[in-house]
C-alpha positions, 0 to 999 in steps of 0.5 A: 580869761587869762591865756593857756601856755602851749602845754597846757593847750596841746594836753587840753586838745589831745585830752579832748581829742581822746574823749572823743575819738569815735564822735568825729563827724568829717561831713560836719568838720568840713562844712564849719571849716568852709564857713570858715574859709567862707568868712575869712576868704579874703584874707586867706587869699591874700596870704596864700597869694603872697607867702612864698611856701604856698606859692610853692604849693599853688594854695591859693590856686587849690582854695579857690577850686574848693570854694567853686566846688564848696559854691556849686554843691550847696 
């Protein structure tokens, strides 16, 4: 398939996001992000230890205590 210039995928998304505005389920959000975080925890570590803003912003630090927090309530 052939690539969505920046245009054409902010107007995708904010059409999509319109549509569908009153179906957004923050419980079932968070929990497909942390299988996200779950899968890439690796190298999003990696990044946030060593990019000087997230340093700033102690994201590594902050991750970490998400994913205690996500591990212990499942």
């Amino acid at each position: 398939m052939p690539q969505l210039n920046h245009k054409d995928m902010s107007a995708f998304l904010a059409e999509e996001s319109f549509i569908h505005q009153n179906e957004f389920n923050t419980s079932a959000a968070l929990t497909q992000f942390f299988g996200y975080v779950q899968k890439y925890s690796g190298e999003l570590l990696h990044i946030l230890s060593v990019d000087p803003e997230a340093q700033r912003q102690r994201l590594f630090e902050q991750l970490e205590d998400v994913s205690v927090s996500m591990n212990g309530a499942g």
